[in-house]
C-alpha positions, 0 to 999 in steps of 0.5 A: 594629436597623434602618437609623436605628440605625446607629452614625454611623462606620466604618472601610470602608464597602461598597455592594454585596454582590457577590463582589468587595465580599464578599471585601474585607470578609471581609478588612477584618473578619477584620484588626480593621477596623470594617465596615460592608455596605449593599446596596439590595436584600433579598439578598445577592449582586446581579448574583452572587445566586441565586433561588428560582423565586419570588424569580426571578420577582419579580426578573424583574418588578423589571426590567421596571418603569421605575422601580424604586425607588419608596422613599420618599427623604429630603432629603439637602442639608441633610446637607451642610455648608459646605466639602463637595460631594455625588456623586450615586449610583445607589439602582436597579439598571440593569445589566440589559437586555432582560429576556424570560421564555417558558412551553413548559410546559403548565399544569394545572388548579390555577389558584392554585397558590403555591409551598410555604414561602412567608413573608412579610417586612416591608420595614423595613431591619435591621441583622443579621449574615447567618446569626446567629440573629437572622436571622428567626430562623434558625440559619443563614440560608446556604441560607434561601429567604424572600420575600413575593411569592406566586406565581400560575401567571401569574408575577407577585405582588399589585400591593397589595405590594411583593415582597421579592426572594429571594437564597440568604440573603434571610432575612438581613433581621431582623424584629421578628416574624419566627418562630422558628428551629424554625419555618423550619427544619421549613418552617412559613412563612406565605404570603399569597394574590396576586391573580391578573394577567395578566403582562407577559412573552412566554409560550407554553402547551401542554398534552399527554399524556406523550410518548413516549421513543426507548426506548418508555417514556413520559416525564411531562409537567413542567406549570409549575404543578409548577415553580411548587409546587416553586419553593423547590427551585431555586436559580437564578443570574444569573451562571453560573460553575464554580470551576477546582480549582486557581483563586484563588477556591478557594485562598482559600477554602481559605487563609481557612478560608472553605470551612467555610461551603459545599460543592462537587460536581465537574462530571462531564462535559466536552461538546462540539456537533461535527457535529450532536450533544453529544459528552464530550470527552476530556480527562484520560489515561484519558479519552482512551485509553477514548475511542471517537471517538479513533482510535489515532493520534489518542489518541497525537497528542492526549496528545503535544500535552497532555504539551507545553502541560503544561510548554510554557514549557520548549521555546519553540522550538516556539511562541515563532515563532507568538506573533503568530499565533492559537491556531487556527493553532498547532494547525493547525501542529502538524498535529492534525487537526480533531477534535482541534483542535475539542476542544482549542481549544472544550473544553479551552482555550476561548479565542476564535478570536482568541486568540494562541498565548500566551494558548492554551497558558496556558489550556490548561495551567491545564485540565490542572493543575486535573485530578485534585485534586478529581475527574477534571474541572477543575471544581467547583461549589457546592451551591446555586448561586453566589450561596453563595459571596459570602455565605460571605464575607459571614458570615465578615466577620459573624464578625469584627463587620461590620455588615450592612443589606439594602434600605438605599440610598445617596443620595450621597457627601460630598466634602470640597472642599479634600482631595477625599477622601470622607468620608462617605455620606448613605442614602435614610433621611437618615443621614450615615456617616462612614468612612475607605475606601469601596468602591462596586459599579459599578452604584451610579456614577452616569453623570455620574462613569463618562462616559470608562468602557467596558463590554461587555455579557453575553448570559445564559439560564436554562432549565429543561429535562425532560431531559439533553443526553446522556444517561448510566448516571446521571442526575446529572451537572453538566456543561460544554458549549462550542458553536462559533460556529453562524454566522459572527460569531457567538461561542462560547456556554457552557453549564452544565448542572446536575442535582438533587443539585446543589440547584438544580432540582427532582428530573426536570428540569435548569437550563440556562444559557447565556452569551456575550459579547452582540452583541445583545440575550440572545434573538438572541445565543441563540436559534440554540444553543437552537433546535439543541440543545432542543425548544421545542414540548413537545408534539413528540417532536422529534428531531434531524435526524442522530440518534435522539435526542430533544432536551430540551424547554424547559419555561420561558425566561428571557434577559436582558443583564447589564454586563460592568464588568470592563474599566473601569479605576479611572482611568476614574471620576471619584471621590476617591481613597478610594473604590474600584469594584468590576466585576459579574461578567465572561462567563468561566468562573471568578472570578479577576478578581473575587478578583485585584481585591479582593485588589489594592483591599485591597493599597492599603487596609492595605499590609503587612496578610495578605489573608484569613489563617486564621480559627480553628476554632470549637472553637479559639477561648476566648470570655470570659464565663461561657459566653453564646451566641457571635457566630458561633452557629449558623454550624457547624463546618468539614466533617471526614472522618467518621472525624475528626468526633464521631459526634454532632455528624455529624447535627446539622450536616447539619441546621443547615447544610440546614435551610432546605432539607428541601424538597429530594428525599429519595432525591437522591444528593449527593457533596460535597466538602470543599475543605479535606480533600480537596486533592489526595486523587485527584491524577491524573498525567493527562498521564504 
């Protein structure tokens, strides 16, 4: 169905396929109400999407144009009748800023290399529900890497077509040609041959034989053309998070059932950057009494400190006296030295040095209770990339009859002048929607309706390294790195590094990201952490000054800003009072802000209503009829014990849930967990 056979009313309208917007309609549908979900790109997740390495050059060319909507727009005054008002919203994306792409790697001599699995979509909108088969056909859709964009080893597609932007669902646009669900499953995609253009972003080549490693064995050169072949394993996010194991998102995952549609891996290491070198940080009880850069004292100091923040609200009068102070100076009061201070204030609470005493132990306590339930650090993370979990909820409001349509933009609101209220949208095709809610994604409000709102802005990296930053008995690792400030004014940079089992990166090489609050622009907010902990000349065997380790080479760069929304308040916009905004993502570490806000906006649009209860298990639900296909075909079940789950159905939904990605290697070794069967299996008592 395309966008010109949209039914013309709903009951909640949402512009925006973000985490926030996702989990509102999840919620909406899940209680009867009839949904409709736009976004103006071809992917799920915007500002939380994840991209193949194709789809993230397509990307990175979108927002390098000035303008960046170049659709054909209809007129939509004649749509208004008398007695209304229109309000203008935006149909492009102008939440990122300084977008700078660098190439470290060298390229080989495959000049035209494309990267595998290529398919070419039509650009007309469709009206589909994300993971149905209808879906190009796919059984699933959930991990589906599917663009048009073919790429060239200068990283830019054909000027004669418009590339068609690749999410971790961008399958989710219906075709009418699109090829069958064996087809994609198996990799069999068309692709296109591109033209070959020199690319407007900063590149730096170099090409060099293996280097050789401290340990006297050669390490293999990554040339770019690799990473460009082997672009459909990689799944990169715009927004870098970890899931806290005792956090909201994750208990709602859990609650709504929700959690059957993905899974996780626990991060494995927790590193700090301490006198020039990558350190593990100890942090859970066994941590810290195998730890060699404890001494004894210490080890007893550290876990004196921990047992207290664990239940610190039962003794105030040993802090209630500093809760003007910062967090910074209670550890200095508390007279731990300055080893322990560096990894409890940078790796285990991870509060600015601003922050008060309150706010430090609060964040502290929450690090430790989330030790222990699924692994032996706080975090998880989901397989594939972040830009999982908003479709995850998507599919879920897909489930219960929401409607979905991608590349399909809203032009305006219409306004009635007498109750203020809205009441309908006009899209850039020029059809009017009526509905009761509306929820509209920050980056839609037009600046004439946000001209009293206050943002902040994020400083993103994403790199792609040939190694980790400390190395480990087994190479697969996900890891959390906090760096202090390097200079003075500087803030605190976070990075997450991930593996190849987390099926993000292809096998030999890590996906790095970066993010701090911005000062400036992404590049120099950067720059210094990067130049400390990589190499950015591949041809050296560059080692750092106080060790003898050699630092990861950066093979490929990209730095960007992105708007942090999350302190607006909805007073701030001025718009009616049914239409409700929704932030992008914030530069913390989890996602509670963005599930707190959707659970409140759906608060004050069904009082009384459960927010997210349980959906049925499949095999729980009676369907009427004489046995036809179900609406949610082809989602899978929900992940069970192998002792709890029939011996044939074991295969099959390994296959249908990861069948777009056969690509991935063979011989990766991935532990999931299920959030579900697995709450509190290994609950450790860490601070006894």
């Amino acid at each position: 169905m395309s966008g010109d056979h949209l039914p013309s009313e709903f009951e909640v309208l949402i512009v925006g396929t973000g985490l926030p917007e996702s989990v509102i309609a999840a919620a909406c549908s899940r209680i009867g109400q009839k949904v409709l979900h736009v976004d103006r790109s071809a992917y799920y997740g915007g500002n939380w999407a994840s991209f193949t390495f194709s789809g993230l050059l397509s990307w990175i060319e979108e927002h390098k144009q000035e303008a960046c909507n170049k659709d054909e727009v209809k007129e939509w005054k004649d749509k208004i009748q008398e007695g209304e008002e229109a309000i203008l919203l935006n149909t492009a994306d102008k939440t990122i800023t300084n977008v700078e792409v660098f190439r470290f790697a060298s390229q080989d001599s495959e000049d035209n290399i494309q990267e595998e699995g290529v398919f070419q979509l039509k650009h007309d909108s469709s009206v589909t529900a994300p993971g149905t088969e209808e879906y190009s056909g796919s059984s699933t859709g959930c991990h589906g890497q599917q663009i048009q964009a073919t790429v060239t080893n200068t990283v830019e597609s054909s000027p004669s077509e418009d590339p068609v932007r690749s999410g971790s669902q961008a399958s989710a646009q219906a075709t009418d040609d699109a090829p069958s669900s064996q087809e994609e499953n198996h990799g069999n995609m068309f692709s296109t041959e591109s033209e070959k253009q020199e690319a407007g972003v900063t590149e730096q080549v170099s090409a060099s034989p293996a280097s050789e490693c401290t340990d006297g064995k050669k390490r293999k050169k990554i040339t770019y053309s690799q990473i460009v072949k082997e672009g459909r394993r990689f799944n990169v996010d715009l927004t870098s998070k970890l899931l806290y194991a005792k956090g909201s998102l994750v208990d709602l995952l859990i609650k709504s059932n929700v959690s059957r549609y993905a899974e996780f891996k626990n991060a494995t290491r927790i590193l700090t950057f301490q006198n020039g070198k990558v350190e593990q940080v100890p942090c859970s009880r066994a941590d810290v009494f195998a730890s060699k850069q404890l001494t004894v004292v210490e080890k007893r100091m550290l876990m004196k400190f921990l047992t207290f923040c664990m239940d610190y609200q039962q003794h105030p009068e040993e802090y209630l006296d500093f809760k003007d102070h910062t967090f910074v100076e209670f550890l200095k009061m508390k007279k731990l030295t300055a080893n322990l201070q560096h990894f409890v204030h940078h790796s285990i609470s991870m509060v600015s040095e601003t922050a008060k005493t309150t706010e430090g132990l609060r964040a502290t306590q929450n690090f430790l209770q989330c030790l222990g339930r699924y692994g032996n650090t706080p975090f998880l993370f989901p397989l594939y990339g972040n830009g999982e979990i908003p479709q995850c909820f998507c599919r879920m409001c897909a489930v219960f009859g929401g409607i979905y349509c991608l590349r399909h933009a809203v032009q305006c609101l219409v306004v009635d002048k007498e109750t203020k209220r809205c009441k309908a949208v006009i899209d850039t095709s020029g059809m009017r929607i009526s509905s009761k809610h509306f929820i509209v994604e920050d980056s839609y409000v037009a600046d004439e309706q946000r001209k009293s709102v206050q943002h902040r802005q994020i400083s993103r990296a994403v790199l792609i390294t040939d190694k980790s930053l400390l190395k480990a008995e087994s190479d697969q690792q996900i890891s959390l790195i906090t760096v202090p400030p390097l200079e003075p004014g500087r803030p605190a940079v976070r990075i997450i590094e991930l593996c190849s089992s987390s099926m993000t990166n292809m096998q030999g090489t890590y996906l790095v990201h970066l993010t701090c609050p911005s000062s400036g622009t992404a590049k120099e907010d950067l720059s210094l952490v990067v130049s400390r902990l990589f190499s950015e000349n591949v041809d050296a065997d560059e080692k750092d000054a106080d060790s003898s380790v050699e630092k990861p080479s950066v093979l490929w760069a990209l730095y960007f800003n992105m708007r942090d929304s999350s302190v607006a308040e909805r007073s701030s916009y001025s718009l009616p009072c049914n239409v409700y905004v929704c932030s992008g993502p914030d530069s913390t570490l989890g996602s509670d802000h963005s599930i707190k806000q959707a659970e409140s906006i759906f608060g004050q649009l069904f009082p009384g209503e459960e927010f997210c209860p349980p959906a049925p298990n499949p095999e729980d639900i009676i369907y009427d009829g004489d046995g036809a296909e179900t609406e949610n075909a082809g989602f899978g079940t929900p992940l069970e014990p192998e002792h709890n789950k029939p011996e044939e159905d074991a295969v099959p939904e390994q296959e249908n849930e990861k069948a777009m990605t056969e690509t991935t290697e063979k011989n990766t070794t991935v532990t999931p967990v299920s959030l579900a069967t697995c709450d509190n299996s290994t609950e450790e008592q860490d601070t006894e």
